[in-house]
C-alpha positions in Angstrom: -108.9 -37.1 -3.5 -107.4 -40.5 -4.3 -104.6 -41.4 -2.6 -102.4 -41.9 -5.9 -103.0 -38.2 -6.0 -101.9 -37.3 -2.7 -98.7 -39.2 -2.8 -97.4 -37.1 -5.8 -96.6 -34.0 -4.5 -94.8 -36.1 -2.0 -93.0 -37.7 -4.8 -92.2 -33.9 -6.6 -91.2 -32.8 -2.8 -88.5 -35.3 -2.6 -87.6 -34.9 -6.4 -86.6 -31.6 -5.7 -85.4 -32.2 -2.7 -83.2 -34.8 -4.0 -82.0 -32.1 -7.0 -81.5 -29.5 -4.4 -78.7 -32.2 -2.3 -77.5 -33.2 -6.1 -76.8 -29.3 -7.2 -75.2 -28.8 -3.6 -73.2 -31.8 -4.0 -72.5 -30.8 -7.4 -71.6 -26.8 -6.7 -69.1 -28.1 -3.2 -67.7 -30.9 -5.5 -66.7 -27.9 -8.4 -65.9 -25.4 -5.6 -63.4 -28.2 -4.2 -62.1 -29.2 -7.2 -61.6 -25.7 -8.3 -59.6 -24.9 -5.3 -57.9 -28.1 -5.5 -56.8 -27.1 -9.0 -55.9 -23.7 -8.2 -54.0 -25.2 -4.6 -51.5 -26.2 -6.3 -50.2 -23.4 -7.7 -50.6 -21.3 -4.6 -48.7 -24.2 -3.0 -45.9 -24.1 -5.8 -46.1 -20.3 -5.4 -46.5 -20.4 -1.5 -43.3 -23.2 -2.1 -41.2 -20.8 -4.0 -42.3 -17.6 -1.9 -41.5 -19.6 1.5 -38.0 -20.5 -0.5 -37.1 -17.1 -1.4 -37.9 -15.8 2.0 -36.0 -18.3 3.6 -33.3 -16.9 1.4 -33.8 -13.7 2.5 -33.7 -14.6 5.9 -30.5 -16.4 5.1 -29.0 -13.6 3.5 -30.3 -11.5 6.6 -28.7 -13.8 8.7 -25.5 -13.5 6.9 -25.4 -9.5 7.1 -26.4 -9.8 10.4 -23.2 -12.1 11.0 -21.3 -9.7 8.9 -22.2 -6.7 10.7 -21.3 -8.5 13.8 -17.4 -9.1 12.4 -15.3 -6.9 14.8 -14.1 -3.6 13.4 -10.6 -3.5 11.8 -8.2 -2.0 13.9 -5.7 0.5 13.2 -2.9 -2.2 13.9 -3.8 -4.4 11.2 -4.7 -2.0 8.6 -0.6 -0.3 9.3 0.1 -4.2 9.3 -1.7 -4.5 6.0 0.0 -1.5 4.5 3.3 -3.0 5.6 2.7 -6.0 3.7 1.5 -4.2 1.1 4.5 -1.8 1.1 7.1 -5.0 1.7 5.8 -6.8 -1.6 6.8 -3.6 -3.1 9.7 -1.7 -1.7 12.9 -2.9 0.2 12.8 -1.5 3.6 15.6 -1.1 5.8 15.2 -0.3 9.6 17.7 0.6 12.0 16.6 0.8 15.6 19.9 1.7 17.1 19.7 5.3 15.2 16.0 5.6 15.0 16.1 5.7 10.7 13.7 3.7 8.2 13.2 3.8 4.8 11.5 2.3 1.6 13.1 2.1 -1.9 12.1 0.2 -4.5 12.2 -3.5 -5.3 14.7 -4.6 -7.3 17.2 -2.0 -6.1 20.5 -2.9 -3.9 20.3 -2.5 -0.7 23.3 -2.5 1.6 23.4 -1.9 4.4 26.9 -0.4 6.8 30.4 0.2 5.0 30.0 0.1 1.4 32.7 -3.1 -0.2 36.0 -1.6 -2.1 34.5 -3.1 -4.9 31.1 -0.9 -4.6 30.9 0.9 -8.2 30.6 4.7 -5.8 31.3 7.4 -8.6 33.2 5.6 -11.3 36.5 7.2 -11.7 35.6 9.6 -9.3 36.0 7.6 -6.3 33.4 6.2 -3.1 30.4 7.4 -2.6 31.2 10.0 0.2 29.5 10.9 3.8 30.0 14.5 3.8 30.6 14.9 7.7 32.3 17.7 9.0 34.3 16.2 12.0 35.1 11.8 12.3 32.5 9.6 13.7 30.0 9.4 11.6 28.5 5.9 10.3 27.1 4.8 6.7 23.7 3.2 8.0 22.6 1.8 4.6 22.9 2.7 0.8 21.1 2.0 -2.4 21.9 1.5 -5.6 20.4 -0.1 -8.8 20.8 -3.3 -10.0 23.7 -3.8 -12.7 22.9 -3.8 -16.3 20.6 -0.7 -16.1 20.3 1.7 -18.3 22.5 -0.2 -21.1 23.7 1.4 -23.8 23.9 5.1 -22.1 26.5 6.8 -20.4 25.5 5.9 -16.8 27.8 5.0 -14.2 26.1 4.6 -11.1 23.3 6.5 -9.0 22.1 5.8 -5.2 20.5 6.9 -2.1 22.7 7.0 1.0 21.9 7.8 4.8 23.9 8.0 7.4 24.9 9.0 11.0 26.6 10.8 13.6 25.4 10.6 17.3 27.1 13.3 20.0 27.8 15.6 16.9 26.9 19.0 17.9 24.2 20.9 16.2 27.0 23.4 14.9 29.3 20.7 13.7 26.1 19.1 12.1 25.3 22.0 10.5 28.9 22.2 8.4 29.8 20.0 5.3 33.3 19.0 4.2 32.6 19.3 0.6 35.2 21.6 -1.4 34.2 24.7 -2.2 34.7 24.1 -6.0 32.4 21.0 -5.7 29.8 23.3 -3.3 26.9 24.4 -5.6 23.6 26.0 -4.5 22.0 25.3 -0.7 19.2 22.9 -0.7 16.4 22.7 2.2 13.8 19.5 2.1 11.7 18.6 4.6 12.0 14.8 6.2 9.7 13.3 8.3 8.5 16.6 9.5 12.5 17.4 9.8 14.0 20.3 8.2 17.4 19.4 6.4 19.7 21.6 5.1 22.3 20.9 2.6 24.4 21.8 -0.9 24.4 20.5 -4.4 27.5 19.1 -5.1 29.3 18.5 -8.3 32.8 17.3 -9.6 34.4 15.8 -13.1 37.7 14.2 -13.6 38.9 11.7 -16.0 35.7 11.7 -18.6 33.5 11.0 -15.5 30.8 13.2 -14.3 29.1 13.7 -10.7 26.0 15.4 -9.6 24.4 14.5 -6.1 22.5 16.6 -3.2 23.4 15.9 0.8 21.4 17.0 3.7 22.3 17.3 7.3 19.8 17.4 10.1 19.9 17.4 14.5 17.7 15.7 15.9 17.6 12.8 18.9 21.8 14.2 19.7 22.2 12.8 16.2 23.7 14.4 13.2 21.6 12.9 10.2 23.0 12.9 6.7 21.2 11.9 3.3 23.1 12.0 -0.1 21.9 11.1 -3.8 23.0 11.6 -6.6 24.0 10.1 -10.4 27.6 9.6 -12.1 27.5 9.5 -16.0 31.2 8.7 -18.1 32.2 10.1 -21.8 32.4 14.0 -21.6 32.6 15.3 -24.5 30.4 12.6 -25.9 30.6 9.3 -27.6 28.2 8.3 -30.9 27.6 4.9 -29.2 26.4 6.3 -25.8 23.2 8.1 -25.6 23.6 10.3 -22.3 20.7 9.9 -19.9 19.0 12.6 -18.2 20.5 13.6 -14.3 17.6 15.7 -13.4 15.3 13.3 -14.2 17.4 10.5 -12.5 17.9 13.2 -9.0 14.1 13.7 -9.3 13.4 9.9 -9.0 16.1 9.4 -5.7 14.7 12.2 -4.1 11.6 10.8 -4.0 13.3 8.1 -1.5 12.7 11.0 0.8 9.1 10.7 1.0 9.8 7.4 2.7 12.5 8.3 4.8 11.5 8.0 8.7 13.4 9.2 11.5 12.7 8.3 15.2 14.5 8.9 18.7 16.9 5.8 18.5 15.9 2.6 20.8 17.9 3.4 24.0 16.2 6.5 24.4 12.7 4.9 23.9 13.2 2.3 26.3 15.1 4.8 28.3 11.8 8.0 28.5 10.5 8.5 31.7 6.8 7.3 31.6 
């Protein structure tokens, strides 16, 4: 054998050797660019996946800080509903006697002796405390704003409470109202209360009155609460369309939902603990 012909499967060896190292070369150089292709959207996916779970987390931690927010109390939730109710109502408090109460906003309150110049009943006169024996005291009243129902034959209406400590439970129990102005008794329950009381009705001089008032002992205290509506033009004028008093007493007595009665302040202060 020649040594030309002993050299050439040398030659074929390395040859294929040499393809084998090229296809190699060739398959790692696809495989990397194929993953270096396809990298970059499992990047921009990792990218937006490692966003969104950092947004969880941030979410997480912000119901985790949430859930760590002290729970309300019962103070400021009756402090919210006091706001709530003051951007609503009047209120009027009296810790001397031991009464509060809400009426509506845009209503009159005054509060003590009514002025001589108080509208009361029209032609009938004041608005009354109905107290059997003297001493008692007109705590606040209220009464809608003038210029209501125009055009009708309404005079006035209005919600009035009052007082009378060291009144016996026997003299708190009587009513100096007439006996031709007495109409049926009337029971309503106050702030857990019981009241007892009269309608009452009168008419003089083309003016009309029709009102409830309630007495109640409780605290050595003689409570009293009167509504009630005064209309004008019996017997009736074309120009005046006549409102309806039911409906009017059903609104005031409504003020009774609201009404709250509590041993007066001395006695508080004053319990044995």
């Amino acid at each position: 054998m020649s040594k030309s012909e002993q050299q050439e499967p040398t030659k074929a060896v390395s040859l294929d050797s040499a393809l084998v190292a090229l296809t190699t070369a060739a398959l790692l150089y696809a495989a990397s660019w194929i993953m270096g292709c396809s990298s970059p959207s499992h990047a921009t996916g990792g990218g937006k996946k490692i966003t969104a779970s950092r947004e969880l987390i941030k979410l997480s931690s912000e119901d985790a800080n949430a859930k760590l927010v002290p729970t309300v109390s019962g103070r400021k939730l009756t402090m919210e509903k006091m706001s709530q109710r003051a951007a609503t109502s009047l209120q009027y408090s009296n810790e001397e006697y031991g009464v509060a109460f809400d009426a509506p906003k845009g209503y009159l309150l005054k509060e003590g002796d009514l002025p001589e110049m108080d509208r009361g009943l029209g032609y009938l006169g004041p608005i009354p405390m109905h107290f059997a024996a003297p001493g008692g005291v007109r705590l606040a009243t209220v009464e809608p704003p003038l210029g209501l129902h125009l055009g009708t034959n309404f005079v006035n209406e209005f919600f009035t409470v009052s007082a009378h400590y060291g009144a016996s439970e026997a003299i708190c129990a009587d009513f100096n109202i007439s006996a031709e102005s007495r109409g049926a008794p009337v029971t309503r329950i106050v702030n857990g209360i019981e009241f007892r009381g009269f309608q009452e009705h009168s008419a003089a001089s083309m003016h009309q009155y029709s009102g409830i008032y309630l007495h109640a002992f409780a605290n050595e205290t003689c409570y009293e609460i009167g509504y009630g509506v005064a209309t004008a033009g019996s017997g009736g004028s074309s120009n005046l369309k006549s409102i309806n008093e039911d409906n009017l007493l059903h609104k005031l007595e409504k003020f009774l939902d609201n009404v709250r009665i509590n041993p007066p302040d001395f006695e508080r202060n004053s319990a044995p603990d």
